[in-house]
C-alpha positions, -999 to 999 in steps of 0.1 A, spaced: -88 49 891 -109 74 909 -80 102 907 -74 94 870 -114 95 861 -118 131 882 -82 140 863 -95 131 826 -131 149 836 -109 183 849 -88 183 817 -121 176 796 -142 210 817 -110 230 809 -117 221 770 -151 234 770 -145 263 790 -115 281 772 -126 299 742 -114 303 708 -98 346 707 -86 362 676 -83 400 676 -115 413 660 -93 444 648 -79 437 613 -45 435 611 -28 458 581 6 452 571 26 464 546 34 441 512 68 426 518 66 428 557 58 397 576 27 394 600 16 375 630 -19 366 628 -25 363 669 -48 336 682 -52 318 711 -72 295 739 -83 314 773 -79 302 793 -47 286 783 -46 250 778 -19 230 756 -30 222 718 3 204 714 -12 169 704 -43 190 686 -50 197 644 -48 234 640 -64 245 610 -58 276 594 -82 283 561 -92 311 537 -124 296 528 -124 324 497 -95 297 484 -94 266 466 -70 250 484 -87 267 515 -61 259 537 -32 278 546 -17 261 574 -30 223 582 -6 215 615 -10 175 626 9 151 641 35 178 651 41 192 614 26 208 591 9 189 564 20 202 530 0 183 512 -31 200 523 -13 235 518 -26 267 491 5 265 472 6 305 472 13 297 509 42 274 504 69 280 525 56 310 540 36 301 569 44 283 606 33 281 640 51 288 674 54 251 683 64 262 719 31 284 722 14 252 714 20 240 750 0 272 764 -30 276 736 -14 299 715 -19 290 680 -12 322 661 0 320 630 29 341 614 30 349 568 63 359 558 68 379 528 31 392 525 15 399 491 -13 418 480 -33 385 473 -29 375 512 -58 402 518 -81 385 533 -107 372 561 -82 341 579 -99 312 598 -86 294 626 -100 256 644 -92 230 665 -115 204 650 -114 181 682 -124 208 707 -146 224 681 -132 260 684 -131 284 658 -122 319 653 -119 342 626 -95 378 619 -92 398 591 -57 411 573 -56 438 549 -24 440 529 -18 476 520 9 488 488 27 519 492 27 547 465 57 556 444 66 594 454 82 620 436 87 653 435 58 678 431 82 705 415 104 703 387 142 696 397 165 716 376 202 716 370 228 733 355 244 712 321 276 692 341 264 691 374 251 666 394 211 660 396 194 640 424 153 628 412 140 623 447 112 588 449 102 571 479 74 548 492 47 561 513 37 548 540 80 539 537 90 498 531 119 482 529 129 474 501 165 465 506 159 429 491 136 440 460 141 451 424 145 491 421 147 502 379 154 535 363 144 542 332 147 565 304 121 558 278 134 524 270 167 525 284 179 512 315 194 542 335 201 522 368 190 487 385 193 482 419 182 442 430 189 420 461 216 443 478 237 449 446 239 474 418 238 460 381 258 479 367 260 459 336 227 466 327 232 500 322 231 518 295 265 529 284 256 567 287 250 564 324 278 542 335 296 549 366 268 582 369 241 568 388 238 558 423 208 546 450 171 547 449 170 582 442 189 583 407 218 606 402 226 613 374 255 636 357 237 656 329 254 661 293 241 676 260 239 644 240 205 633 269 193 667 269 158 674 251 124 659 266 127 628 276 102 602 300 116 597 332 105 562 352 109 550 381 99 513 381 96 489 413 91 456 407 86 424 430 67 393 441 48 409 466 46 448 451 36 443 412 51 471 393 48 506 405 58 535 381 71 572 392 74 596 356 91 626 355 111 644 324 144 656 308 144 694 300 171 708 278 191 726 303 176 703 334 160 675 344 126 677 357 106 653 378 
């Protein structure tokens, strides 16, 4: 009885003296990108059995991730968050109760919260969700009537953007659409059929598109918004 008393008193000294760390740098990430939002007990004791709370107390649902009784607790969740949080249930056993966002949005800016309401610990760490720029070309790109014509765009700072929704278009026609690892090339307009090709449009110039025309690039997803590059048709060359 003695051992177990001076065990239970050990265990309960190691509670009050781990603390509660979050990095007090903010953590930026790109929209789209998945982030770890590190926290954890030092020194390292097991949460396992403990609630972890993760909040936004800007929200309403404040919380983000509610973990009890070895799950998380959907019922408590910011639907925005659904599906796109968890813990590292193996970390659990050594006080590491970081939490990880997939898919980050521009909304998921924001100061995060984290407790264990039975040791009374809490900890705080802010995450700033940046959106990269559409890019083109500062000079005018110009081509020769028949030949082939590249309109350089990219995102700076560069994301991936295998898995999102790239459109070209040409005033109001679709010029080229690009969504989820596949070309759609059904969706083209007939004019540029078999005559376009990857994020940077290519495009074989012929007199019937020639005169001024609007040239956008649009990106569009769940975690971007829409983002617009313009650029223009010359007679005798396209310019962007």
């Amino acid at each position: 009885m003695k051992f177990l008393l001076q065990l239970m008193c050990l265990c309960l000294a190691d509670d009050a003296n781990s603390q509660l760390i979050c990095s007090h740098q903010p953590i930026t990430v790109l929209a789209g990108d998945d982030v770890i939002l590190p926290c954890h007990l030092e020194p390292p004791i097991s949460v396992s059995d403990e609630t972890v709370e993760w909040t936004r107390p800007d929200l309403d649902p404040k919380y983000i991730h509610f973990h009890q009784d070895g799950r998380l607790m959907f019922d408590h969740q910011n639907p925005s968050y659904y599906l796109r949080t968890r813990l590292f249930m193996d970390g659990l056993m050594t006080g590491n109760v970081s939490m990880k966002i997939f898919k980050v949005k521009v909304s998921d800016t924001g100061r995060y919260q984290c407790a264990l309401p039975s040791l009374q610990k809490e900890a705080s760490i802010q995450l700033i969700v940046a959106q990269s720029d559409v890019i083109g070309s500062d000079k005018p790109v110009t081509v020769t009537v028949g030949d082939n014509a590249i309109l350089p765009c990219h995102l700076e700072p560069p994301s991936d953007m295998t898995t999102q929704t790239v459109e070209w278009t040409c005033d109001k026609t679709i010029v080229h659409v690009y969504r989820n690892r596949k070309d759609y090339l059904d969706l083209q307009d007939e004019n540029f059929r078999v005559r376009s090709g990857e994020a940077s449009l290519t495009s074989l110039l012929s007199q019937r598109r020639a005169g001024t025309k609007e040239v956008r690039l649009m990106i569009s997803a769940d975690v971007m918004g829409h983002l617009r590059g313009k650029g223009w048709l010359e007679r005798g060359g396209l310019v962007l």
